[in-house]
C-alpha positions as CSV (number, residue, x, y, z in Angstrom):
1,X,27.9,32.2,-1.3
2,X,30.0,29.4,-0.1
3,X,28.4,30.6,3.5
4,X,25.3,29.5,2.6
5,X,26.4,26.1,0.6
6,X,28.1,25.2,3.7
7,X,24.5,25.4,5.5
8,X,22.7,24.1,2.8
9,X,25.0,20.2,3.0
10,X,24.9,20.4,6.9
11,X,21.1,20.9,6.3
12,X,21.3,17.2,3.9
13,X,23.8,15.7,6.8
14,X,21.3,16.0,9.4
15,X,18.3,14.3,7.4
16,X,20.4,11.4,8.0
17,X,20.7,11.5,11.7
18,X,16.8,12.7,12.2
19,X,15.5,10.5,9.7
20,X,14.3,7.8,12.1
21,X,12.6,9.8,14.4
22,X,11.1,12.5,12.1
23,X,7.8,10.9,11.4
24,X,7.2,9.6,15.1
25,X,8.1,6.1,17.1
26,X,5.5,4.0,15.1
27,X,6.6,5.3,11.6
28,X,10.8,4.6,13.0
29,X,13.0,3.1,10.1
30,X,15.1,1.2,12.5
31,X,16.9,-0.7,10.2
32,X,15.4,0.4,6.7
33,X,16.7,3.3,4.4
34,X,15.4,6.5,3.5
35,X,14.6,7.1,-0.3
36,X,16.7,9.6,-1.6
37,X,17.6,11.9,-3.9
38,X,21.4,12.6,-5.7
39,X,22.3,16.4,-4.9
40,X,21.7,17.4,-8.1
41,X,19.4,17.0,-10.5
42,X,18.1,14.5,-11.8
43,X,18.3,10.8,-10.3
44,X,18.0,9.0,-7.0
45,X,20.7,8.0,-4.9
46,X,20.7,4.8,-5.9
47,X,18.8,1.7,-7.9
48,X,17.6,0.4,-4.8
49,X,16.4,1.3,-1.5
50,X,15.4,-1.8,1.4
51,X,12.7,-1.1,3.8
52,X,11.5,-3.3,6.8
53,X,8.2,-5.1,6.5
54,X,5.1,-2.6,8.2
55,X,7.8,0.2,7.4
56,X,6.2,3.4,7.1
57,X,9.4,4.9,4.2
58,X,11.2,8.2,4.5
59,X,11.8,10.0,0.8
60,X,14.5,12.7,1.5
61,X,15.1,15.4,-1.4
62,X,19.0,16.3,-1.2
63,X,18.8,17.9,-4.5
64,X,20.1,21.7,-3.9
65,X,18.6,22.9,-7.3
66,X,15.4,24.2,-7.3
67,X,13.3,21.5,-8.8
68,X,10.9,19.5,-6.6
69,X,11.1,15.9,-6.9
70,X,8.8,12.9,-5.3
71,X,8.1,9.1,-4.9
72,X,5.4,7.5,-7.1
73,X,5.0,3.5,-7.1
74,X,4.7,2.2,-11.1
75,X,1.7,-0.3,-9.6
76,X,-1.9,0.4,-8.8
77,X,-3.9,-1.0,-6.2
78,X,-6.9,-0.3,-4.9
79,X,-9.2,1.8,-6.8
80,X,-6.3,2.4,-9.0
81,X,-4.4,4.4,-6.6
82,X,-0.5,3.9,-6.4
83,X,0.7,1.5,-4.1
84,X,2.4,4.2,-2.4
85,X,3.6,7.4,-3.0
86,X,5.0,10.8,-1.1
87,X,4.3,14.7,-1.6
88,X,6.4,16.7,-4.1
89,X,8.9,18.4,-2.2
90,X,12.2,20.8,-3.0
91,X,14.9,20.0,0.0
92,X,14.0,18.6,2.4
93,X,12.2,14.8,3.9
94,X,8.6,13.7,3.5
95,X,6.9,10.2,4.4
96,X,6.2,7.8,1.4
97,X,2.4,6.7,2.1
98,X,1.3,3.5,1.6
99,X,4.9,1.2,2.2
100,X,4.1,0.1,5.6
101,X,1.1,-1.9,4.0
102,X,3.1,-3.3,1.4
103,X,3.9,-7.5,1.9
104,X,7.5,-8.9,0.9
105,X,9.0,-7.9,-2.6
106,X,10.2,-5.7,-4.9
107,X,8.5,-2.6,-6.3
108,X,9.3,0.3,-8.9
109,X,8.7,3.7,-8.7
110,X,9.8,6.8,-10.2
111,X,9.5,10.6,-9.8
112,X,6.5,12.5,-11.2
113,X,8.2,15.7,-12.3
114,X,11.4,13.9,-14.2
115,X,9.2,10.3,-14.7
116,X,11.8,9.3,-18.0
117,X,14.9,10.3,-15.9
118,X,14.3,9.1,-11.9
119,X,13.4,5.9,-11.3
120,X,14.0,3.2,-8.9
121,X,13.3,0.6,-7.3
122,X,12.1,-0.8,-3.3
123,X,12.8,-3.9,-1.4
124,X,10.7,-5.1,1.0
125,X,12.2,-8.0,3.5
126,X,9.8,-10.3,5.4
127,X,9.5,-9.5,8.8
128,X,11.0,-11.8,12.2
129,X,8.1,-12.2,13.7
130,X,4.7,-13.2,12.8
131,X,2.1,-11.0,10.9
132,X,-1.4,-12.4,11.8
133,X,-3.0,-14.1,14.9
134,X,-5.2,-17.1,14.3
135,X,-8.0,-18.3,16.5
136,X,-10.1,-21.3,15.6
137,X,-13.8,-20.7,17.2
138,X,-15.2,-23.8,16.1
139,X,-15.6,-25.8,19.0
140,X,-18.2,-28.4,18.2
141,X,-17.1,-31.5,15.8
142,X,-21.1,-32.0,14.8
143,X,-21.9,-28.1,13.4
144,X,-19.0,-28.7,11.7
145,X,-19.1,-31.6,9.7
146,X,-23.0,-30.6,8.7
147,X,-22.3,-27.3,7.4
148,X,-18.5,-27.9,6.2
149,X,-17.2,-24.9,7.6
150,X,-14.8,-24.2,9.8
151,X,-14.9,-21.2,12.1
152,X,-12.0,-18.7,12.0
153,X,-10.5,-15.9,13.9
154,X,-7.8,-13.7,12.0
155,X,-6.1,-10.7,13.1
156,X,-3.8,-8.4,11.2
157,X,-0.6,-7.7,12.9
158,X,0.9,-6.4,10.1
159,X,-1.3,-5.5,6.9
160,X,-1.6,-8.5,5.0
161,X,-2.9,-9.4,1.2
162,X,-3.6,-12.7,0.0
163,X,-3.5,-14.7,3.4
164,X,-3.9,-18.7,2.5
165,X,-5.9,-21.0,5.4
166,X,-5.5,-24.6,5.3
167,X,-7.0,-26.7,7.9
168,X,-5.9,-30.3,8.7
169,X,-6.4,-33.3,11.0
170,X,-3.1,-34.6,11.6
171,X,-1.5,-35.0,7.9
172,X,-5.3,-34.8,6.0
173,X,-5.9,-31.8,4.6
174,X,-10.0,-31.3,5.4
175,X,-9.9,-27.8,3.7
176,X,-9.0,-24.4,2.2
177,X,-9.4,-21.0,1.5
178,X,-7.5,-17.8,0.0
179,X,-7.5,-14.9,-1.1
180,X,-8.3,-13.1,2.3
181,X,-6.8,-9.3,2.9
182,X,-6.2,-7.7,6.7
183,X,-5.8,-4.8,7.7
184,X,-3.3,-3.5,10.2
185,X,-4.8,-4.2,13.9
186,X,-8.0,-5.2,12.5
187,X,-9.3,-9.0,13.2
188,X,-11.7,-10.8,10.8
189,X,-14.0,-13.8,11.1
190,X,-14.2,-16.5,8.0
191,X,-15.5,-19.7,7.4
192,X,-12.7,-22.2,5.9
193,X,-15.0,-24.2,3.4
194,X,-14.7,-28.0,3.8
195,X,-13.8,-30.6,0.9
196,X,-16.1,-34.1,0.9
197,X,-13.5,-36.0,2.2
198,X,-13.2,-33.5,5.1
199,X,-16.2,-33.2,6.1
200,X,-16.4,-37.5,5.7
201,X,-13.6,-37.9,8.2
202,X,-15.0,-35.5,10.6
203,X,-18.3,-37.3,10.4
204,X,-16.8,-40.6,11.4
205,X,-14.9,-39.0,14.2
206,X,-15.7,-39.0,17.7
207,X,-13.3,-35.8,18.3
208,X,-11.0,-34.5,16.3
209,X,-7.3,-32.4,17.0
210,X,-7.6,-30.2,13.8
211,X,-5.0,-27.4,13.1
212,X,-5.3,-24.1,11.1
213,X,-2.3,-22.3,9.3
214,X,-2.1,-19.0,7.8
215,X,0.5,-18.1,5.2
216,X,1.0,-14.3,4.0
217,X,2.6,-14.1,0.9
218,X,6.6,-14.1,1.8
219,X,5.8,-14.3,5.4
220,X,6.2,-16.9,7.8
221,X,3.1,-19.2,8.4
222,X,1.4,-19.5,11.6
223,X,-1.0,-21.9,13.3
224,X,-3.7,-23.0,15.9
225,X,-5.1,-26.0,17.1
226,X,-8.6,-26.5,18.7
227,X,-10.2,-30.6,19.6
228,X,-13.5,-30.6,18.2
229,X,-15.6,-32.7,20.3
């Protein structure tokens, strides 16, 4: 009996070490924590857990009972499904699906099997470097005054919800637009709409220096200039 204990914690002490590598290089925790359990039943190890941004989460089970426990978010996204959420498993690790698209915050979750007992919560921290690429295609200042749209290249670095564009000439803002979603590695093409006085300036310009930024909620902005001449 106290043979097989002993194997049983050296099992939970090497989670820890292999953690990071269990899921493969791109799912890596590097500096986040894996979810966890207490080793015995029923609570996680803690109120909170912190994950990188674009973090793929690791839930690992150190309960040695035999109940199965797992990670459900308390929110809903698309098409009602939780934000993410991992497999039910007894002892062991799992990945939590769905955390490496979440954007900067703090989320709940809880466990399915004990949902009035286990519950916690996940931190999300912004990431260091930037999260989308922008492009402006617009090159001619005539097209775009006329139609009051300005032409736009995004690209999804990191998945991103809720990306704001504002587009300016010097310090006037000519326009605006939010509310757009990008996926991981996918790019996008929109039209930033113009305001009257916008599309005014640009009218009476011969050429014009405008800039672009994009700003994902809790992320740092980013820009691009283009002269439209």
């Amino acid at each position: 009996m106290g043979g097989k204990r002993f194997s049983v914690r050296r099992v939970i002490a090497a989670l820890a070490v292999v953690g990071a590598t269990a899921f493969g290089a791109g799912q890596a925790l590097a500096a986040s924590e894996p979810i966890t359990t207490s080793t015995g039943c029923c609570s996680y190890g803690k109120a909170t857990f912190t994950i990188d941004r674009g973090t793929t989460a690791t839930f690992q089970n150190q309960d040695l009972g035999p109940s199965p426990h797992d990670v459900f978010s308390a929110d809903s996204g698309a098409n009602n499904r939780p934000l993410f959420s991992s497999a039910q498993i007894n002892l062991g690790q799992t990945p939590v699906s769905g955390t490496d698209s979440l954007g900067p915050g703090t989320y709940r979750f809880f466990c399915t099997v004990h949902p009035t007992q286990m519950s916690a919560q996940l931190v999300v921290t912004p990431s260091a470097s930037p999260t989308v690429g922008v492009t402006i295609l617009s090159r001619k200042l005539g097209p775009v005054a006329s139609s009051g749209k300005l032409k736009v290249k995004l690209r999804g670095l990191l998945a991103s919800n809720d990306v704001s564009l504002t587009a300016r000439q010097g310090k006037r803002k000519l326009g605006s637009m939010r509310g757009v979603d990008l996926a991981a590695g996918v790019s996008r093409t929109v039209r930033v709409p113009l305001s009257r006085a916008g599309r005014n300036a640009l009218k009476r310009a011969g050429s014009a220096k405008v800039k672009v930024t994009a700003t994902p909620p809790g992320d740092q902005p980013v820009s691009a200039t283009q002269r439209l001449r």
